[in-house]
C-alpha distance (Angstrom), angle and dihedral (degrees) to the residues before:
residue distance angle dihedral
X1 . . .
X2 3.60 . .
X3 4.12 112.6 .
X4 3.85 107.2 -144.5
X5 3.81 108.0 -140.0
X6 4.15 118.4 -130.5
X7 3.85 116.4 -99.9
X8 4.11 113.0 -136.8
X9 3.77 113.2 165.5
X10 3.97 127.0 -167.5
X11 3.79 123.7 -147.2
X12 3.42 106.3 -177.6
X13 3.66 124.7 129.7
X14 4.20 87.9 -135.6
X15 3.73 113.9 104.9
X16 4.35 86.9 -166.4
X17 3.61 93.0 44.8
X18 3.73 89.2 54.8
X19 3.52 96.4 45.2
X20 3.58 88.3 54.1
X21 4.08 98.4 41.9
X22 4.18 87.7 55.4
X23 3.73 100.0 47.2
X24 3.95 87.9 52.3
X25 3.73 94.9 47.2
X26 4.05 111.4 24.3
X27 3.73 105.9 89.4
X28 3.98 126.3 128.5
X29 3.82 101.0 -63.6
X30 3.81 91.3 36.4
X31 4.01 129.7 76.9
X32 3.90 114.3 -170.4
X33 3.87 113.8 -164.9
X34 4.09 115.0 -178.6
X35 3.95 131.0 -156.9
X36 3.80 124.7 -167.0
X37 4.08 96.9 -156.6
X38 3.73 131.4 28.4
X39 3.63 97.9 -111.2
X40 3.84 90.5 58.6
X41 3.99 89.3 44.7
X42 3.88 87.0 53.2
X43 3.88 85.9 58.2
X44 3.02 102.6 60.3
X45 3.69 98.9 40.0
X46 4.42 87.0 63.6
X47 4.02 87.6 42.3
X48 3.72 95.7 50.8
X49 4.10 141.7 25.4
X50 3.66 100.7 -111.5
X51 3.22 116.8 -157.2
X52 4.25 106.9 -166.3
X53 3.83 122.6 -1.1
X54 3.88 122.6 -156.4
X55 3.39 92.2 -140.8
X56 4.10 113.0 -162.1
X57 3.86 116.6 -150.3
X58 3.43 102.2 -133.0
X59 4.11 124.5 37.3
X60 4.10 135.0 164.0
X61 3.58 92.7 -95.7
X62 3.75 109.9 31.8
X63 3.98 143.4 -15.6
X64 3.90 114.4 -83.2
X65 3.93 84.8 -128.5
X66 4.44 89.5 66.7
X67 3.96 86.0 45.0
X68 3.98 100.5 55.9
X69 4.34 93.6 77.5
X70 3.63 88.4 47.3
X71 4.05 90.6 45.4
X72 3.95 87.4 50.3
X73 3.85 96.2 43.2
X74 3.96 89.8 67.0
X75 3.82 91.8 44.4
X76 3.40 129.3 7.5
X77 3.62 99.7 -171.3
X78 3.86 92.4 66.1
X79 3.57 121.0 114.0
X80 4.03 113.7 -141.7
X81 4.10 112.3 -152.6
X82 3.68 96.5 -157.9
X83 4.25 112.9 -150.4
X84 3.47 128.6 -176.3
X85 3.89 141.7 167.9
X86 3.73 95.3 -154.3
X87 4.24 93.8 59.7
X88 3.99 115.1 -173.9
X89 3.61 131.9 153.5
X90 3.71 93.5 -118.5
X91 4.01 79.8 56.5
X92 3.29 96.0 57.4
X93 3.33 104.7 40.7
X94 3.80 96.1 53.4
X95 3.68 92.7 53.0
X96 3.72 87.1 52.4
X97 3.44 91.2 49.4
X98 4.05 98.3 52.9
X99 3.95 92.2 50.3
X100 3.81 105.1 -71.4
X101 3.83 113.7 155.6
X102 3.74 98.3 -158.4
X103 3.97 143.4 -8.6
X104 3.86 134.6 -138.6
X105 3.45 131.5 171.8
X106 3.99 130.3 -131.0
X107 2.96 133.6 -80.9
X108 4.04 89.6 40.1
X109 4.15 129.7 162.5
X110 3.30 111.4 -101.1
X111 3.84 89.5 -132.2
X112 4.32 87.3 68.4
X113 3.83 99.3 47.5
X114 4.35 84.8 48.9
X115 3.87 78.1 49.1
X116 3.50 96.3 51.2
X117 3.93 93.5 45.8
X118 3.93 95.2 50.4
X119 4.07 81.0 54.0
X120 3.74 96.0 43.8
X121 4.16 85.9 49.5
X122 3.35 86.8 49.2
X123 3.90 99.9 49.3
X124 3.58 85.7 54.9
X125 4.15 103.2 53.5
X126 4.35 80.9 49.3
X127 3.34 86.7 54.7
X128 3.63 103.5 42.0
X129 4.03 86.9 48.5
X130 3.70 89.5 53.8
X131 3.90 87.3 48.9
X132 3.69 89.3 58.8
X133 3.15 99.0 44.5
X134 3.74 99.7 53.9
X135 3.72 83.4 44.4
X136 3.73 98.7 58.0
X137 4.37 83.6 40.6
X138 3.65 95.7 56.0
X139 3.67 96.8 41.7
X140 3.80 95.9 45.2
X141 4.24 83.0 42.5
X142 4.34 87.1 56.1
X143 3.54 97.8 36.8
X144 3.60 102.2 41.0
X145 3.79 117.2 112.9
X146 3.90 132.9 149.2
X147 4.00 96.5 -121.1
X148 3.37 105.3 -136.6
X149 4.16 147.0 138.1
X150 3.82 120.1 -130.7
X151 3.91 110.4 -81.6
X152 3.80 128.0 63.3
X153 3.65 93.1 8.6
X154 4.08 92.6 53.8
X155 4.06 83.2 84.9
X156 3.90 103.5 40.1
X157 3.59 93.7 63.0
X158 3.79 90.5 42.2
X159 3.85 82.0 58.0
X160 3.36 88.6 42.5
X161 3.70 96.0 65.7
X162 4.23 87.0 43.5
X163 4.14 87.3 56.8
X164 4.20 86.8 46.5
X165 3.41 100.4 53.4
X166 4.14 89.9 46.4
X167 3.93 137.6 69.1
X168 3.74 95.8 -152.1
X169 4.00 117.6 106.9
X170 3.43 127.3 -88.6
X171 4.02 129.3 -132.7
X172 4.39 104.8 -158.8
X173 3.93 105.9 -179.0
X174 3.94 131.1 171.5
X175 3.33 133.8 122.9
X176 4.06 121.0 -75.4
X177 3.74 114.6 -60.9
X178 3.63 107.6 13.4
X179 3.55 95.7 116.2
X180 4.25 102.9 -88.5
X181 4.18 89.7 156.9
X182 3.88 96.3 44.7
X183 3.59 83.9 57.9
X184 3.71 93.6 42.8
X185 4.22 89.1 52.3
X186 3.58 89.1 41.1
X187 4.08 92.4 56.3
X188 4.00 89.7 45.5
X189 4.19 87.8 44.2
X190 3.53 93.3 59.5
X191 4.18 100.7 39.2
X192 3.66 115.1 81.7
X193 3.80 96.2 -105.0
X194 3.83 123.6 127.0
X195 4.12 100.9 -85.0
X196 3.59 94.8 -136.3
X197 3.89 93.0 52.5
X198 3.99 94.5 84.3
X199 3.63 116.2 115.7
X200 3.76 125.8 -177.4
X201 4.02 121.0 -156.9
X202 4.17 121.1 178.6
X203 3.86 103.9 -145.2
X204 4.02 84.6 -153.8
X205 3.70 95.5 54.4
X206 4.00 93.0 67.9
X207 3.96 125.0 64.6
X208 3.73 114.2 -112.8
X209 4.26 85.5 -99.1
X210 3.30 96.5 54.1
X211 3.53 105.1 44.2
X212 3.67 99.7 80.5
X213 3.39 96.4 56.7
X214 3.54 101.4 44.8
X215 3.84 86.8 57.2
X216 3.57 100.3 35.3
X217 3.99 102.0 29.4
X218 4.05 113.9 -124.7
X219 4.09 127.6 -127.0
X220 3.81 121.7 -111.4
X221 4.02 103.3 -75.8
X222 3.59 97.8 6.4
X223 3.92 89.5 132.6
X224 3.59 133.6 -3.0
X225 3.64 110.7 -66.5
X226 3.54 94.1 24.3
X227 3.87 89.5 118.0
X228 4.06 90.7 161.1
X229 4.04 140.5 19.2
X230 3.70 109.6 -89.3
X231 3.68 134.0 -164.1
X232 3.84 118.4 -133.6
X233 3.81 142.1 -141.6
X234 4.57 90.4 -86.3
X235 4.09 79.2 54.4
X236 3.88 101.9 48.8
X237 4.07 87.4 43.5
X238 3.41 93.8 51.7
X239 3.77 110.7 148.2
X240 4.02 91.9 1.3
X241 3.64 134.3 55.8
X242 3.80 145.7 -49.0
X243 3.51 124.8 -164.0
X244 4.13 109.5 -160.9
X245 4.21 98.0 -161.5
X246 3.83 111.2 -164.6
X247 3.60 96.9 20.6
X248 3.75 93.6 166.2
X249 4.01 86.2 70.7
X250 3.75 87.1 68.6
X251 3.64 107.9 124.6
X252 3.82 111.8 -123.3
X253 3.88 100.3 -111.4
X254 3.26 91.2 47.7
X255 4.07 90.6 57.4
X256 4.02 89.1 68.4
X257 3.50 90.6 58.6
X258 3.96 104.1 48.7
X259 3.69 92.0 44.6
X260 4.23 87.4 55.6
X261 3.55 78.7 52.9
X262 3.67 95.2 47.9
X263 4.14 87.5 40.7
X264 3.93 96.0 47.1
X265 4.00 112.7 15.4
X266 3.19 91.6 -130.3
X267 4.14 131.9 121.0
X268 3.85 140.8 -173.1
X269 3.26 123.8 -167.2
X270 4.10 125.6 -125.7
X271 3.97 99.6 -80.4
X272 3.89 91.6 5.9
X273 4.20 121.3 132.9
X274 3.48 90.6 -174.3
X275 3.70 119.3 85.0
X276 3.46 118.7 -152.8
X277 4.06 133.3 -145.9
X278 4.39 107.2 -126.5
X279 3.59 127.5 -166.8
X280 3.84 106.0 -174.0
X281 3.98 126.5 136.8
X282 3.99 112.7 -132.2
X283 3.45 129.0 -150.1
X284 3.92 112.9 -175.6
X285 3.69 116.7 -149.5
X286 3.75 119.8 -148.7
X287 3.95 136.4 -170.1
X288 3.82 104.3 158.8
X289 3.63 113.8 59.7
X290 3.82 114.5 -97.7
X291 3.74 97.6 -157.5
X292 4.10 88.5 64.8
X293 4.45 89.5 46.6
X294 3.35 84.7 49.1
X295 3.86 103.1 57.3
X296 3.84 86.2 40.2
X297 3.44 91.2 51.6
X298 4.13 99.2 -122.0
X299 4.17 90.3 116.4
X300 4.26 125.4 47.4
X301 4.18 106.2 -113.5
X302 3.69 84.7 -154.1
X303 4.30 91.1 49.3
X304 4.29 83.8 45.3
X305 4.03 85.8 52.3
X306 4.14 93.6 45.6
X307 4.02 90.2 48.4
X308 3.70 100.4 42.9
X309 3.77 101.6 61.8
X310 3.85 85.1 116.4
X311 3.87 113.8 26.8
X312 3.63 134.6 178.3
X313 3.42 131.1 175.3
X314 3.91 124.9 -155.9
X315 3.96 118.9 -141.4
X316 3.73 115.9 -124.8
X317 3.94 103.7 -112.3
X318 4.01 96.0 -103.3
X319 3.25 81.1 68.2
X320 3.61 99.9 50.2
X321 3.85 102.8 33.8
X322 3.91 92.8 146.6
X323 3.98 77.4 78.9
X324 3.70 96.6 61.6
X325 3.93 98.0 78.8
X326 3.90 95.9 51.5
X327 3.92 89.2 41.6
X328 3.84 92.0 50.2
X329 3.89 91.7 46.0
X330 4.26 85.8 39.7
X331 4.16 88.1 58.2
X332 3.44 96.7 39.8
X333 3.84 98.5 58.0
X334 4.12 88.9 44.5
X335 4.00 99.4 46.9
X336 4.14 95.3 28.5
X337 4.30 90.9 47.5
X338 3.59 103.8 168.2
X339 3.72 102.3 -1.9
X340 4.49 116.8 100.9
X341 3.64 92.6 -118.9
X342 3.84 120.7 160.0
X343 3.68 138.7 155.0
X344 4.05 127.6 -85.1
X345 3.70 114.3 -111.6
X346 3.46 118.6 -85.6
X347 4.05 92.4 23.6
X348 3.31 87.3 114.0
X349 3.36 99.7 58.0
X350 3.75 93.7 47.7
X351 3.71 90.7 48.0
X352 4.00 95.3 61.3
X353 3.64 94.6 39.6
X354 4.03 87.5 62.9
X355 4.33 110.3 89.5
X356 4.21 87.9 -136.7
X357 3.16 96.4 -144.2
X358 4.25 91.3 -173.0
X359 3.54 87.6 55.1
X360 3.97 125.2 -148.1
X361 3.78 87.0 -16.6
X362 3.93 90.6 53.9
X363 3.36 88.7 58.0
X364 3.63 102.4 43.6
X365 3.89 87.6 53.1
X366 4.14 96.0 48.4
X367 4.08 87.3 52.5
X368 3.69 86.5 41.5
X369 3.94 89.2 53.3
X370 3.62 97.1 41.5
X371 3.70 92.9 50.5
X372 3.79 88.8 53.7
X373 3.77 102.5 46.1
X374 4.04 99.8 34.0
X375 3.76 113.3 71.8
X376 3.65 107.4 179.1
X377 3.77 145.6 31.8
X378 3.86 125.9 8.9
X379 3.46 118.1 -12.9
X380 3.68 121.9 -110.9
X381 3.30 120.8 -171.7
X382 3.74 101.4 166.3
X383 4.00 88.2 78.2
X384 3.94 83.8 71.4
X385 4.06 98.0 61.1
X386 4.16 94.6 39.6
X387 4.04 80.8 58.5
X388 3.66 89.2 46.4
X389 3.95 113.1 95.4
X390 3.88 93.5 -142.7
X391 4.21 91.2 50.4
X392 3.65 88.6 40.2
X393 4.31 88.2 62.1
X394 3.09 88.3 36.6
X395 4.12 90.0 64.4
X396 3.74 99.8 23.0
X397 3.55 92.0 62.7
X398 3.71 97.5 37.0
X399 4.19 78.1 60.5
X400 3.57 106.6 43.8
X401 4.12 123.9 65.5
X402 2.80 92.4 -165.4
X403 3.50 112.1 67.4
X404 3.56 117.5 72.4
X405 3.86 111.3 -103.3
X406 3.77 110.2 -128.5
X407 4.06 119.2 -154.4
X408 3.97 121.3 -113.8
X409 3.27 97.0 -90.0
X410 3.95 100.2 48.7
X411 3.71 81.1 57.7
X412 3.50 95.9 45.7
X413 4.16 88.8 56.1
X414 3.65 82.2 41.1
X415 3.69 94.2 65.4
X416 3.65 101.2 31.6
X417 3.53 80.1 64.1
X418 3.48 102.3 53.9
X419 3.76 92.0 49.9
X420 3.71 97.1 49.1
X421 3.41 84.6 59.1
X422 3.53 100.4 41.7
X423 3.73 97.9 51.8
X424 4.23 85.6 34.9
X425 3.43 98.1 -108.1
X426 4.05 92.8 -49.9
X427 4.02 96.5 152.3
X428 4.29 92.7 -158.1
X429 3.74 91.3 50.0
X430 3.68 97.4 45.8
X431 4.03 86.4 47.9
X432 4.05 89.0 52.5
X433 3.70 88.3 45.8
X434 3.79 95.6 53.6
X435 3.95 94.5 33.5
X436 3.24 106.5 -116.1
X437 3.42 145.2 107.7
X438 4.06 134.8 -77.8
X439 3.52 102.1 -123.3
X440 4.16 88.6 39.0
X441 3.73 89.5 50.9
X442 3.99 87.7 48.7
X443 3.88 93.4 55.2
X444 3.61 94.3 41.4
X445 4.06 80.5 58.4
X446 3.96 96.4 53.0
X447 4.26 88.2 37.9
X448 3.90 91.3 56.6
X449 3.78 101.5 32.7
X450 3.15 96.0 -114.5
């Protein structure tokens, strides 16, 4: 991949100075371009993205002070290092005032204008982050909406609203796939908390040593490894929102602690004396059910009671198949942009009689595939799940009487079976295979004795 070099340009009048500026700064990531008059520095400036100009005060053809607007108007992300040998307050403060990003005063060390430049660079990747970032905020803010036909879905985002205008935790179960986090975003979209203050953290994604600390943050030395003090996920959220996906993969010590959290808003970090105040909203994320960890003792009944002030639960999409139409149109229009792409007749049709057992995300992925490997006419998706070995069951024994009919979860042991041995008894393969996740595939193991 191409590196693009840094732009710095010199207007200064000074032939030495020049000299001197470029064989500080020129090196293999940096380009320095020099003009002699403010006319020629303007040039340059609309021919090229400049990224800092060493801006001299006074030049042959105007005063570096009139130039700065003009500088600005081609690029606004440019940062102008202002230099003069006649310093005055006044000075200074007018070339602040007309867009200058920092001031220094002839004669200089060399070593304090390269200082000034690394913090000028700087200033500009913060900002460009911060750009981005509000970017990706207000676009995911306008085009956010919970894609969904009228029936089961009528009441989530009627809860929804309930959870938005509150503080109190949030319990979001439903089985893998049926669209938990949207619903977790959509809840933090609609509250009045800052929109880029939404974390996410999987409890199953972190060993049972690490957890803690990546929640709670640890002090320098407070286990080996720990080489410096760390902030952790109730830090970063402070003031916004943290989603905790997987909750049920908690470990049980660890339970006591995030409910004293919950109870007190208050954290300490692993090795910390200091206890510190938190203001975070938490929305717990749940695939397994609860009610079953609880009565074997895996998941705290008072922790379930703490996180469940608000609870919603989101409908596998058999049962909400009036969805399907506005979710295939929905994916269409974001993966096809710009291309007249639409689905063959009767796709429809074929789409809701199929059981999905992946859920929203299973059908995101078989549009996704379809768009991918069919190049022309209508799209039909359909052909994708009667080449799939779990759809094809699904139909063949549907059709024949006489085969014996075996319930969801024989197939489901039937096909975890078949993968494991597929993939030789590689657990993360077999998951990808089947479309689901890890720490899903992992408790379907244990569940089925397998």
């Amino acid at each position: 991949m191409l590196k693009v070099k840094r732009q710095i340009l010199i207007i200064d009048d000074n032939d030495i100075f020049c000299d001197s500026v470029t064989d500080l700064l020129a090196d293999d990531q940096t380009d320095v371009l020099t003009a002699h008059t403010g006319r020629d520095g303007l040039k340059i400036c609309s021919e090229k993205k400049i990224d800092v100009v060493i801006l001299d005060q006074k030049l042959p053809d105007t005063q570096g002070v009139n130039l700065c607007p003009s500088i600005l108007k081609h690029n606004e992300q440019t940062k102008i290092i202002f230099v003069t040998a006649y310093p005055s307050f006044k000075n200074a403060i007018d070339a602040i005032k007309v867009g200058a990003h920092d001031y220094l005063s002839k004669p200089f060390e060399m070593a304090e204008l390269e200082l000034t430049i690394k913090q000028a660079f700087r200033t500009q990747e913060l900002e460009k982050g911060e750009q981005l970032q509000n970017y990706h905020s207000s676009r995911e803010s306008k085009e956010f909406d919970l894609i969904a036909g009228e029936g089961p879905f009528d009441d989530i985002r009627k809860m929804i609203d309930l959870a938005a205008d509150s503080d109190a935790p949030v319990l979001i179960t439903g089985e893998t796939g049926t669209g938990k986090n949207v619903v977790a975003r959509a809840i933090h979209l609609k509250s009045a908390l800052p929109a880029k203050l939404f974390l996410t953290v999987n409890c199953a994604a972190f060993p049972e040593s690490l957890i803690e600390a990546e929640l709670f943050g640890a002090e320098k030395g407070a286990f080996t490894g720990a080489s410096a003090s760390r902030k952790g996920i109730f830090e970063l959220a402070e003031g916004g929102t943290l989603v905790l996906d997987e909750i049920g993969s908690m470990p049980i010590h660890l339970q006591s602690k995030l409910l004293g959290v919950l109870e007190e808003k208050k954290i300490r970090r692993i090795g910390g004396e200091t206890v510190k105040q938190t203001n975070v909203r938490v929305i717990a994320i749940a695939n397994n059910d609860l009610e079953t960890a609880i009565r074997e003792k895996t998941f705290r009944n008072d922790l379930y009671y703490r996180l469940s002030v608000i609870r919603l639960h989101v409908p596998p999409l058999k049962e909400r198949k009036e969805d399907i139409p506005k979710l295939c149109e929905y994916f269409i229009s974001r993966m096809a942009r710009n291309q007249n792409v639409s689905l063959a007749a009767g796709e429809l049709s074929r789409l809701t009689d199929y059981s999905w057992p992946g859920n929203v995300r299973e059908l995101k992925n078989v549009i996704e595939r379809s768009l991918i490997i069919q190049r022309d006419g209508p799209l039909k998706p359909s052909h994708l799940l009667r080449d799939n070995k779990m759809a094809h069951s699904y139909a063949s024994q549907a059709n024949d009487d006489e085969e014996e009919i075996l319930t969801f979860e024989d197939l489901e042991k039937k096909y975890i079976g078949l993968a494991l041995k597929k993939y030789g008894g590689n657990y993360s393969q077999s998951a990808k295979a089947l479309g689901i996740s890890l720490s899903t595939f992992k408790r379907k193991l244990k569940a089925y004795n397998l």
